[in-house]
KETIMI-57932 format. One record per residue (C-alpha): residue in one letter; x, y, z; residue number from 1. Coordinates in steps of 0.05 Angstrom, whole numbers, plus 5000, padded with zeros to 4 digits. Example, Ala and Ser with C-alpha at 12.3 -4.5 7.8 and 13.67 -1.06 7.14 Angstrom:
<nupas>
[a; [5246; 4910; 5156]; 1]
[s; [5273; 4979; 5143]; 2]
</nupas>
This chain:
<nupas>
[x; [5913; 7360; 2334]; 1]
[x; [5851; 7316; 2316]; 2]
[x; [5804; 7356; 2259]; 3]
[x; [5750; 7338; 2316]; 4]
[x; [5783; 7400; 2357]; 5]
[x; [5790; 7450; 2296]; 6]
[x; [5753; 7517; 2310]; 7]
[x; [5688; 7532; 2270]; 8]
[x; [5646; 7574; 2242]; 9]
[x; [5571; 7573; 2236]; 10]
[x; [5548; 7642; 2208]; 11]
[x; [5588; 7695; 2257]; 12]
[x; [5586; 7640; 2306]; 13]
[x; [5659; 7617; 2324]; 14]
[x; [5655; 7545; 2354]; 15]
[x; [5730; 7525; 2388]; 16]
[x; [5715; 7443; 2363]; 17]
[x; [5666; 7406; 2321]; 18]
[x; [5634; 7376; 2383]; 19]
[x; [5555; 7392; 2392]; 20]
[x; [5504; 7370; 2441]; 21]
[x; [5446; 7339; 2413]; 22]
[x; [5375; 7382; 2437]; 23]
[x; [5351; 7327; 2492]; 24]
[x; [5278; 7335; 2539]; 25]
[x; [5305; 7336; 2602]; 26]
[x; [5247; 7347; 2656]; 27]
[x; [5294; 7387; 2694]; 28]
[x; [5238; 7455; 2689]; 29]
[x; [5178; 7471; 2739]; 30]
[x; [5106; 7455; 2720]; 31]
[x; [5100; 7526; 2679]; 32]
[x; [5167; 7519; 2645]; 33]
[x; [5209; 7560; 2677]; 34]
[x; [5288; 7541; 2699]; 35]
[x; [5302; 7517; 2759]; 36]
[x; [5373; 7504; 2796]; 37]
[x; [5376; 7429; 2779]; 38]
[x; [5373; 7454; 2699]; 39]
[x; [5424; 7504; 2705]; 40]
[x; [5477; 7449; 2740]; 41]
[x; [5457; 7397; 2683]; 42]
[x; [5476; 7456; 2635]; 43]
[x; [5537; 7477; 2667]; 44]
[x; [5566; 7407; 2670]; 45]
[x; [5556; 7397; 2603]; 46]
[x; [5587; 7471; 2582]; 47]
[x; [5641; 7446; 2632]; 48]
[x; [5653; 7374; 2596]; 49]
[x; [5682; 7409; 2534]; 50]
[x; [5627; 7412; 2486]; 51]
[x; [5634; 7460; 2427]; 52]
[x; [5563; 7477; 2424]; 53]
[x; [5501; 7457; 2467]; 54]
[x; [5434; 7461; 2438]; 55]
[x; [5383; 7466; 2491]; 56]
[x; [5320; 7418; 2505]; 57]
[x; [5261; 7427; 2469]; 58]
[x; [5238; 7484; 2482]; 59]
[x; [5161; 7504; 2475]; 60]
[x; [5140; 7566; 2430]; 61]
[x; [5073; 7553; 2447]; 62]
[x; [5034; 7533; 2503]; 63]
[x; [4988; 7483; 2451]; 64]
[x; [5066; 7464; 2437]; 65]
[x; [5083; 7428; 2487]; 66]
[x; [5098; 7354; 2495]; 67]
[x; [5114; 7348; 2568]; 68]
[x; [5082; 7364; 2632]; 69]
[x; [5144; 7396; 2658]; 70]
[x; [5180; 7421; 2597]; 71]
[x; [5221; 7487; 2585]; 72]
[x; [5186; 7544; 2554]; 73]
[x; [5192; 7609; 2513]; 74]
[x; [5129; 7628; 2498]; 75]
[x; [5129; 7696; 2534]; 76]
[x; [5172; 7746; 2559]; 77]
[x; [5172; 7724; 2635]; 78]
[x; [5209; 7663; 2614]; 79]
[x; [5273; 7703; 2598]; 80]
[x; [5292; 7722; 2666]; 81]
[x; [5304; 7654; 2669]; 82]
[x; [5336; 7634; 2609]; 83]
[x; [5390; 7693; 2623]; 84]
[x; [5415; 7653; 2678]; 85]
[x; [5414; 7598; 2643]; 86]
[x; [5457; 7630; 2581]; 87]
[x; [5500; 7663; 2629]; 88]
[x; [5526; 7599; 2672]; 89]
[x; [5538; 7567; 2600]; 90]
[x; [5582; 7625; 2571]; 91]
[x; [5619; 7636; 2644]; 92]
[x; [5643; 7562; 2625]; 93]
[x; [5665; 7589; 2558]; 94]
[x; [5610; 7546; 2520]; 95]
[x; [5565; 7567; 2475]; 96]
[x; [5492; 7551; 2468]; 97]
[x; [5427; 7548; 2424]; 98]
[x; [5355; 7547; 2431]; 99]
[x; [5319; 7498; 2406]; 100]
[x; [5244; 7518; 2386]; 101]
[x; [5193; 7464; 2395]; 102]
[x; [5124; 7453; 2373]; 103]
[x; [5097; 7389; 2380]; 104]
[x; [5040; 7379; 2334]; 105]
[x; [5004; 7321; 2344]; 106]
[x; [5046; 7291; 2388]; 107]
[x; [5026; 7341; 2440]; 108]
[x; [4960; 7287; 2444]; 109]
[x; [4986; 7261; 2521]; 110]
[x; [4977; 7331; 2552]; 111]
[x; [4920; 7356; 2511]; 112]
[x; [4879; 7292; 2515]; 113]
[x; [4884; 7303; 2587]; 114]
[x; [4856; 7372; 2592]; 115]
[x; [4793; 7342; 2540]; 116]
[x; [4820; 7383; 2481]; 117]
[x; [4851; 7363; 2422]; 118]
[x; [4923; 7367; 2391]; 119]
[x; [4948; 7412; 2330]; 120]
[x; [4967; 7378; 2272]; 121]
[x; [4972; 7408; 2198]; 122]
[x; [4914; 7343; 2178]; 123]
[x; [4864; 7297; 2219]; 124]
[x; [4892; 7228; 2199]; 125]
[x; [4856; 7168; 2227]; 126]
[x; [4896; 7116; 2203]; 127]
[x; [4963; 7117; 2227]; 128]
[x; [5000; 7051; 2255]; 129]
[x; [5046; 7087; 2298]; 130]
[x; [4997; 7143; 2329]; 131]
[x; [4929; 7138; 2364]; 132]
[x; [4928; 7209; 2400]; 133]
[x; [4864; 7268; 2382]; 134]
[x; [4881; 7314; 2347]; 135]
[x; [4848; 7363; 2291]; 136]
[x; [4877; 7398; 2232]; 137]
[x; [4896; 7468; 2242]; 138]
[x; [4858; 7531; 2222]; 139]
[x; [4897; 7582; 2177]; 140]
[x; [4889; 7627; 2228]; 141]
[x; [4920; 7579; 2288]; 142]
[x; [4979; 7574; 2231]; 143]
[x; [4992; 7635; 2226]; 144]
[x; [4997; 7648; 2303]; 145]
[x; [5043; 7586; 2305]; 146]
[x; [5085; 7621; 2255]; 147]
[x; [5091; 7687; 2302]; 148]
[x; [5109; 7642; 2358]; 149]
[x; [5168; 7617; 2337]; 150]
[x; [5187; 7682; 2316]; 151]
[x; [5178; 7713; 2377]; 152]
[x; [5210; 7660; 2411]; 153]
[x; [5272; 7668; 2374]; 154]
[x; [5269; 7739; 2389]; 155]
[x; [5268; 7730; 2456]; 156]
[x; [5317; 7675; 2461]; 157]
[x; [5368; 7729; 2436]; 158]
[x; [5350; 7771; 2486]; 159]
[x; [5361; 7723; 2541]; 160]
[x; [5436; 7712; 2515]; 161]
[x; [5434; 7647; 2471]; 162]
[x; [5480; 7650; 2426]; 163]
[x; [5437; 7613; 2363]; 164]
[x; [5374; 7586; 2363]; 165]
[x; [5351; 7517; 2325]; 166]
[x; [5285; 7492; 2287]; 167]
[x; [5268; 7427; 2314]; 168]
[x; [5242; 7403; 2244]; 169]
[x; [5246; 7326; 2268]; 170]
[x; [5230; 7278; 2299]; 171]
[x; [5146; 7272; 2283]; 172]
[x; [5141; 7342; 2308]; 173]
[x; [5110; 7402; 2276]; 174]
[x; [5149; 7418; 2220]; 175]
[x; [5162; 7341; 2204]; 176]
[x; [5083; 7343; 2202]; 177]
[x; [5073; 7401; 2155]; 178]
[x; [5134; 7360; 2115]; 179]
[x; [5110; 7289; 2111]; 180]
[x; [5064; 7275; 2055]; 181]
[x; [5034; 7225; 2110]; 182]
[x; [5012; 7279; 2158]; 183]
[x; [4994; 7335; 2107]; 184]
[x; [4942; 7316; 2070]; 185]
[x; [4913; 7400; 2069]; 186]
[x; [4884; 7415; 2000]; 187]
[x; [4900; 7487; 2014]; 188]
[x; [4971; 7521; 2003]; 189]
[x; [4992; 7487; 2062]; 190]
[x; [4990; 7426; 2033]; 191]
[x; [4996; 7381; 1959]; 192]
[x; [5061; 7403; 1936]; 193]
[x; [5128; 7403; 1963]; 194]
[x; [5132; 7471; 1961]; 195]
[x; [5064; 7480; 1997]; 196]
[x; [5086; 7426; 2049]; 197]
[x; [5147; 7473; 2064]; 198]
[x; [5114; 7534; 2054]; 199]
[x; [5113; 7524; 2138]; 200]
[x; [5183; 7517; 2146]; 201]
[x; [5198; 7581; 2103]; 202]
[x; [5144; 7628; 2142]; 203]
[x; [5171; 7607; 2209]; 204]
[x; [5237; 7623; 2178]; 205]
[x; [5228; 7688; 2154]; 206]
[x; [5185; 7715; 2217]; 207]
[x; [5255; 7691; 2259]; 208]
[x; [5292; 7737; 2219]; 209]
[x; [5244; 7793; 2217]; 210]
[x; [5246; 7792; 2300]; 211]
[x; [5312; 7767; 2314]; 212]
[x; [5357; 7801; 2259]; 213]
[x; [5391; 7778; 2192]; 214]
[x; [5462; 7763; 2228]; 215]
[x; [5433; 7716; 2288]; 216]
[x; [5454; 7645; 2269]; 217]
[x; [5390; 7602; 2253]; 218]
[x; [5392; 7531; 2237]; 219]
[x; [5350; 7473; 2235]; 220]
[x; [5346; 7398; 2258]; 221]
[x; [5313; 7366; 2194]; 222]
[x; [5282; 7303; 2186]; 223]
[x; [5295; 7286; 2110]; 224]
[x; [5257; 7206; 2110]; 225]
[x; [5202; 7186; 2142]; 226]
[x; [5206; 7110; 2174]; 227]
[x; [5138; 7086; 2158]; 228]
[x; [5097; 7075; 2084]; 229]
[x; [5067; 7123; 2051]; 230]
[x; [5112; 7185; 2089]; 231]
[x; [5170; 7233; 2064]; 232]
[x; [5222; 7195; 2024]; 233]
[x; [5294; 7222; 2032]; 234]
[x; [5299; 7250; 1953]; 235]
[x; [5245; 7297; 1967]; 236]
[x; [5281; 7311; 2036]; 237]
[x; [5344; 7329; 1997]; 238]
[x; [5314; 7376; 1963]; 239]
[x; [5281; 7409; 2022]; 240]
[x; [5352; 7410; 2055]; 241]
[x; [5376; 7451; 1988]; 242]
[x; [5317; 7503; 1990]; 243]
[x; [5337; 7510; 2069]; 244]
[x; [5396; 7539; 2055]; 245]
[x; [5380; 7578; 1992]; 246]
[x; [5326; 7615; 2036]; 247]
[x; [5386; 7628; 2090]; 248]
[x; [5383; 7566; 2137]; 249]
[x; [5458; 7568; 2173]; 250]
[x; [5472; 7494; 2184]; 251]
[x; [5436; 7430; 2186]; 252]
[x; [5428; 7383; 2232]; 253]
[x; [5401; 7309; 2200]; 254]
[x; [5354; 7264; 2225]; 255]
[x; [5297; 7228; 2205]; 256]
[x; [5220; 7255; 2205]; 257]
[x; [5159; 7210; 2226]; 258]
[x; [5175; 7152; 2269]; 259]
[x; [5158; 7076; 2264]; 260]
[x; [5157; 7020; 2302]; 261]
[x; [5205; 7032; 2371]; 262]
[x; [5258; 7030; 2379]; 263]
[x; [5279; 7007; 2312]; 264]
[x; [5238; 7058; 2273]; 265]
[x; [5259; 7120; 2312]; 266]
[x; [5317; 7167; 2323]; 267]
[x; [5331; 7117; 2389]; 268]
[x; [5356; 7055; 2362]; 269]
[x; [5384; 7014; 2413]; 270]
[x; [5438; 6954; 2413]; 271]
[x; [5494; 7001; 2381]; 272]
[x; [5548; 6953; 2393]; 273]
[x; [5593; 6951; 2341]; 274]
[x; [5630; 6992; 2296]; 275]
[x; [5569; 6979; 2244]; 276]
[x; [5513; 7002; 2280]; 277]
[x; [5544; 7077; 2294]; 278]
[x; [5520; 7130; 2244]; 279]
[x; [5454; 7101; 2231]; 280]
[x; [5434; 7167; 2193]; 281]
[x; [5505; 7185; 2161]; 282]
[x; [5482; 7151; 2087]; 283]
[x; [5440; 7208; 2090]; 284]
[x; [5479; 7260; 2119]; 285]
[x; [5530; 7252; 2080]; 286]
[x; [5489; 7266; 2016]; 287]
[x; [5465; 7327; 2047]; 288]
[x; [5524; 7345; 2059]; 289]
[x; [5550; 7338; 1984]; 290]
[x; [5497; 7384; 1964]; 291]
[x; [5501; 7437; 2009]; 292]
[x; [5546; 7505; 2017]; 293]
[x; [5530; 7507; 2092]; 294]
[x; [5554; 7472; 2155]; 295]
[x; [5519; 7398; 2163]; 296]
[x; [5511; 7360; 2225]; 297]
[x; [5516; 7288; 2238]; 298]
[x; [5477; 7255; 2297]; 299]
[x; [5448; 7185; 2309]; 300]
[x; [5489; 7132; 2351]; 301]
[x; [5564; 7151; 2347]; 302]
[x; [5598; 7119; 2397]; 303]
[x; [5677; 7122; 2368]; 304]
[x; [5721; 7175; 2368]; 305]
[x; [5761; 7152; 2304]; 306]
[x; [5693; 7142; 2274]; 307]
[x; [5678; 7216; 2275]; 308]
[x; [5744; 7243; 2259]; 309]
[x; [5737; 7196; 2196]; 310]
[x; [5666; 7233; 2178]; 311]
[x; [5694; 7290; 2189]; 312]
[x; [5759; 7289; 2149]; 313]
[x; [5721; 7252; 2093]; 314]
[x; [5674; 7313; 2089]; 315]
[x; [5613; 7279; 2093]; 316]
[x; [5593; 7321; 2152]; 317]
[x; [5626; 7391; 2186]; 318]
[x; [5596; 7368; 2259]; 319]
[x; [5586; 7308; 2309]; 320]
[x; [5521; 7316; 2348]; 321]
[x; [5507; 7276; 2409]; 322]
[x; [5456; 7263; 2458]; 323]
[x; [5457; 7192; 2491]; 324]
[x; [5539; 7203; 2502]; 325]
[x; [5537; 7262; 2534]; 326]
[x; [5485; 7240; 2586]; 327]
[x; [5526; 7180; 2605]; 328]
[x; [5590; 7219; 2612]; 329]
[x; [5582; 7297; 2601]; 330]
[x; [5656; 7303; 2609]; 331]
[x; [5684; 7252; 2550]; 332]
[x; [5700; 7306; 2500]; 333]
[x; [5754; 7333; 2539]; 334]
[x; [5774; 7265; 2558]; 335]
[x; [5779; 7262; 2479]; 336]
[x; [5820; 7327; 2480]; 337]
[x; [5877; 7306; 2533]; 338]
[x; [5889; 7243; 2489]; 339]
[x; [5839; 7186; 2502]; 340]
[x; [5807; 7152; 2445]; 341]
[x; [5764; 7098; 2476]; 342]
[x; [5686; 7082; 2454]; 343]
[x; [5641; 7127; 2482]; 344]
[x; [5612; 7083; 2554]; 345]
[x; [5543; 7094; 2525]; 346]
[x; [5507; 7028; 2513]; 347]
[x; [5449; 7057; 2477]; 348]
[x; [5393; 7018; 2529]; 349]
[x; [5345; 7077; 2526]; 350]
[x; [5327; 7072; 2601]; 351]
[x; [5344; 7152; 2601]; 352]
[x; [5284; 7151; 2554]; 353]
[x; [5247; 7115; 2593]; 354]
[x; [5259; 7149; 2648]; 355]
[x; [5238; 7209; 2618]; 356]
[x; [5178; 7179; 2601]; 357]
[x; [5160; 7159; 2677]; 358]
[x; [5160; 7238; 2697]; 359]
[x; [5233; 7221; 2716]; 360]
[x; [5293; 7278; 2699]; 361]
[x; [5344; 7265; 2658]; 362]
[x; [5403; 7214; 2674]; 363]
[x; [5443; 7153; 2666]; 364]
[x; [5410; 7104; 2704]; 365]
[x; [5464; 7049; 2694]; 366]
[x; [5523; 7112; 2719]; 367]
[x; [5477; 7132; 2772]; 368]
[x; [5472; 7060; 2790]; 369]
[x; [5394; 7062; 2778]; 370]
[x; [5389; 6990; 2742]; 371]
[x; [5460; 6969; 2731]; 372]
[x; [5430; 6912; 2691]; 373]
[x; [5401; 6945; 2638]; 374]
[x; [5402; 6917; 2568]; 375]
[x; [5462; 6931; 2520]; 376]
</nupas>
């Protein structure tokens, strides 16, 4: 049997393979945030499909949190109704699942531009390349109630049945913004030194486990480099990957922080062709990995089955994350299982993205014959 099908373990957590689904928006909730039919069947296909673990779309803390118009939610106790159903179609498939908790930051600028009000971000900063949205730098006391949010989110989460629940710390998000150097420019201790700058991640941490108990599995997606001048470079990333799991972080999942120019300079690079182009973020995953006692996850444009079970027996990574893969063909991991070993059909266009972008839900558009003549 492949290493790629080995059970697991991530805190109490027992995972049957080393198979994850990558936290992806997918539109699929009503205007307030709450589940609807269409989001449970995109859930249970992919708990179906074979998937170790599936860690849900982002997933709002707080109402100034969110990115998209029709994006899931967590920030209150109606929302778990909801969710429960949600948990419960997953584990009758014999999956398990995470929450992902999401605060966008700044980048919550489309939706609160809109309504004439300005997005949260730990710094006003006026002259970035890659971001033109309002926003205003964040009171202590608008911290502080950020902080409470995620715990409270977590809390509930458990309640509602997920098994885990994740820190998006990516991706120009919140956390990547209290992170980068680039978006923090606070002079109080939010802000200077590294510690300061993670002083954000560790408060969010420690409320989670204060509401949701010291033996729920917590882990976070980290961005440890910024792709633009003047942000986060990947040796002070390192070491906030090391303090992450001396404070009690359970595993890692590695990306990259603030974005640059698209698609090039983001976490959606596109033309992944070749054997080459896969694992554009394992150089640094694989260095996390090296330095840390806890389980690491490796996303970013695997395509090849060998590929992975080559990461994975090398030990430069415990976990294969996908996204982009698994929206093409939710099913290929067992496909994987009963033998197969070709490429992954994705061709890494980003019309999903784009699609997303448009109001549109998330899917294929080239397997649901939407624009067959996308780019490769």
């Amino acid at each position: 049997m492949s290493i790629l099908f080995t059970p697991i373990k991530i805190k109490g957590l027992e995972l049957p393979n080393r198979f994850v689904r990558s936290a992806t928006a997918d539109r699929y909730s009503d205007a307030d945030g709450y589940v609807t039919e269409q989001k449970i069947t995109l859930y249970s296909r992919l708990a179906e499909g074979g998937v170790g673990l599936i860690i849900s779309g982002i997933t709002a803390v707080h109402p100034m949190g969110k990115s998209l118009s029709s994006q899931i939610s967590i920030s209150g106790d109606a929302y778990i109704p909801g969710l429960k159903r949600l948990t419960g179609a997953v584990h009758e498939r014999g999956t398990k699942i995470a929450l992902q908790l999401f605060h966008a930051g700044r980048e919550a600028a489309g939706l609160r531009n809109a309504m004439n009000e300005d997005a949260l971000a730990p710094s006003l900063v006026e002259s970035d390349p890659h971001f033109k949205g309002k926003h205003r730098a964040m009171t202590e006391p608008e911290i502080w109630e950020v902080i409470r949010a995620y715990g409270d989110a977590a809390r509930r989460g458990r309640e509602a049945g997920f098994d885990a629940v994740q820190l998006h710390g990516a991706h120009a998000f919140l956390p990547s913004q209290f992170l980068s150097p680039f978006t923090n420019r606070r002079e109080d201790q939010w802000g200077g030194s590294p510690e300061n700058r993670l002083r954000f991640h560790r408060e969010v941490y420690l409320d989670i486990r204060r509401k949701a108990g010291d033996d729920y599995p917590v882990m976070i997606k980290l961005g440890v480099q910024d792709v633009l001048d003047g942000g986060l470079q990947f040796s002070e990333g390192l070491q906030a990957a090391k303090k992450m799991a001396e404070w009690g972080y359970d595993a890692l999942e590695i990306s990259q922080g603030l974005r640059g120019a698209e698609f090039e300079g983001t976490e959606f690079r596109t033309g992944i062709d070749s054997l080459e182009k896969e694992g554009y973020f394992r150089d640094w995953c694989k260095e996390v990995k090296r330095n840390l006692p806890i389980p690491v996850m490796m996303v970013g444009g695997l395509r090849s089955f060998e590929l992975m079970e080559k990461i994975v027996e090398k030990g430069e990574a415990d976990f294969i994350s996908l996204a982009r893969p698994l929206i093409r063909e939710p099913g290929i991991i067992n496909q994987w299982k009963n033998g197969s070993r070709r490429r992954s059909a994705c061709v890494s266009c980003n019309k999903c993205l784009e699609l997303i972008r448009k109001k549109g839900v998330l899917q294929c558009v080239l397997a649901s014959g939407q624009g067959a003549k996308g780019q490769g």
